[in-house]
C-alpha positions in Angstrom: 0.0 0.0 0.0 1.2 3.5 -0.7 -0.2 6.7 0.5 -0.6 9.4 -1.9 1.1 12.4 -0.9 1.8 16.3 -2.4 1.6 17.1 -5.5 4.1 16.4 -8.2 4.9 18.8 -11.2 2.2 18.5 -14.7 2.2 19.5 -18.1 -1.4 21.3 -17.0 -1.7 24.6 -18.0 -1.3 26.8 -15.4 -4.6 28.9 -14.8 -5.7 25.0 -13.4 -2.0 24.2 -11.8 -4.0 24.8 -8.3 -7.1 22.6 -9.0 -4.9 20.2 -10.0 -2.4 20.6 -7.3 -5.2 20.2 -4.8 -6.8 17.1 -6.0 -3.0 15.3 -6.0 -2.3 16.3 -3.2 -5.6 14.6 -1.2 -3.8 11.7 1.0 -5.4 8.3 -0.2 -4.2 4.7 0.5 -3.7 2.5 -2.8 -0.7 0.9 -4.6 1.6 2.8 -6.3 0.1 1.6 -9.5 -3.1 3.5 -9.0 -1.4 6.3 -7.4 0.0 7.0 -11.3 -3.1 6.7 -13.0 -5.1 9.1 -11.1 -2.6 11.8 -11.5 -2.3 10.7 -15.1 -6.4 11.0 -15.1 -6.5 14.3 -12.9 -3.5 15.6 -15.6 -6.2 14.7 -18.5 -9.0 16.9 -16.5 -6.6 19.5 -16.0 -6.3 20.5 -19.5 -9.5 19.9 -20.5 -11.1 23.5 -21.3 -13.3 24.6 -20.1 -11.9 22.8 -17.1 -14.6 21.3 -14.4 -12.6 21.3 -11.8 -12.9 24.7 -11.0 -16.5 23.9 -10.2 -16.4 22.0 -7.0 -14.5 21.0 -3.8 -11.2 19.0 -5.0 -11.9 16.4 -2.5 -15.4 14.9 -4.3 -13.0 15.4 -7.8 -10.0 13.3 -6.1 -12.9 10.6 -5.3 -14.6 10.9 -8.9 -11.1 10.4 -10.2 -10.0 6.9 -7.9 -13.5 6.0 -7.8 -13.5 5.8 -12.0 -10.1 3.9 -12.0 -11.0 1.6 -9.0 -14.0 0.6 -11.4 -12.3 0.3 -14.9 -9.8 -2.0 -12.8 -12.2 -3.7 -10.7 -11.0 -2.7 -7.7 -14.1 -3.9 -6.1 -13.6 -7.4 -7.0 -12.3 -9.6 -4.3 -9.7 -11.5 -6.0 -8.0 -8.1 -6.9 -4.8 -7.0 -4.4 -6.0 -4.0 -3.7 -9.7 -4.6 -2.8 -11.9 -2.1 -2.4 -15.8 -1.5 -2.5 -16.5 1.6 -4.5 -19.0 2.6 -1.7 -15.9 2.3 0.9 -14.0 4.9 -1.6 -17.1 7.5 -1.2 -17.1 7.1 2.7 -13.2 7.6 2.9 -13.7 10.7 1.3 -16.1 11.8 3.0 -18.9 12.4 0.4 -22.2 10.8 -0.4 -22.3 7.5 -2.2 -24.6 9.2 -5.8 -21.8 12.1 -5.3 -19.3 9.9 -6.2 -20.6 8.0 -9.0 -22.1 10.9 -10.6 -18.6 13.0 -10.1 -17.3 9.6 -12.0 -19.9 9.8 -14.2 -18.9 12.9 -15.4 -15.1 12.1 -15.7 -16.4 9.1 -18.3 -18.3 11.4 -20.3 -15.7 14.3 -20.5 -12.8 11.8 -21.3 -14.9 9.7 -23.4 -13.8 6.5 -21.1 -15.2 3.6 -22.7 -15.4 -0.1 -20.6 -11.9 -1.7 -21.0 -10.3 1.6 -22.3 -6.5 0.6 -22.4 -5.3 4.3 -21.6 -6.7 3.7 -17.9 -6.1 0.1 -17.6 -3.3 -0.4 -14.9 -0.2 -2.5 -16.5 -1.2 -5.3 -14.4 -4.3 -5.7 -15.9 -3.5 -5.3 -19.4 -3.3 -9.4 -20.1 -6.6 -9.8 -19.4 -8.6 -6.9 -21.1 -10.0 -8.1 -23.9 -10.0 -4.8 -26.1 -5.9 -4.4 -25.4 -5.6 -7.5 -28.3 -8.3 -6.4 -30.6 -7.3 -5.3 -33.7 -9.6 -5.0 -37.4 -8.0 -7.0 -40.1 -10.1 -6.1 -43.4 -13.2 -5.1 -41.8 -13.5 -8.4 -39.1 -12.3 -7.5 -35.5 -10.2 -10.6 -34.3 -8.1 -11.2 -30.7 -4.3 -10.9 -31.9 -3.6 -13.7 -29.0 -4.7 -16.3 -31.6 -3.4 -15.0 -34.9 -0.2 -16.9 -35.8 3.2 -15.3 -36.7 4.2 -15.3 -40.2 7.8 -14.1 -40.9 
């Protein structure tokens, strides 16, 4: 477990360098895994203009933000290292439970985060999303796992 701690520097423009800052800087205990892809995710929103997170308390952002990567990574599901319930996420925060899905709602929508989007799927994941070895070979979508090499 890692505890995420201050905020580190961002291409993010700078008119939203405090917004940012302050949603990076929220203490929340994950893996260090995780800990990269919400600042990666909170860098995305950053830049985004007109930029959202002007519009509300960092801290219900910060949960929108691990609350969408704990669920594109099933964080929730038991066999996972870290386990989480989304629902426990909200709580830690310190927000209501619809607050954080719609805040996470409304990352998915901005972003455009589709279900098994490989830009927010942690590394360790990656062997078992099925849209990371899709690929469209003369209009049929096949799983590159089963084509065979040709030199």
């Amino acid at each position: 477990m890692h505890v995420i701690q201050g905020p580190q520097r961002t291409n993010s423009k700078p008119i939203h360098s405090n917004s940012f800052n302050s949603i990076t800087s929220i203490n929340f205990i994950l893996d260090r895994k995780y800990e990269v892809h919400c600042r990666k995710l909170a860098g995305a929103m950053a830049r985004k203009r007109p930029s959202t997170l002007l519009g509300d308390r960092p801290t219900t952002w910060a949960c929108g933000i691990v609350h969408k990567i704990g669920r594109g990574n099933f964080l929730d599901d038991r066999s996972q290292k870290p386990h989480m319930k989304l629902k426990a996420i909200d709580k830690a925060f310190g927000i209501a439970e619809c607050t954080g899905r719609g805040k996470s709602k409304a990352i998915r929508d901005l972003l455009k985060i589709r279900t098994f989007d490989t830009q927010w799927t942690l590394p360790s994941r990656m062997g078992t999303t099925p849209m990371a070895w899709m690929l469209e070979i003369n209009g049929f979508v096949v799983d590159t796992r089963l084509l065979k090499r040709e030199f």
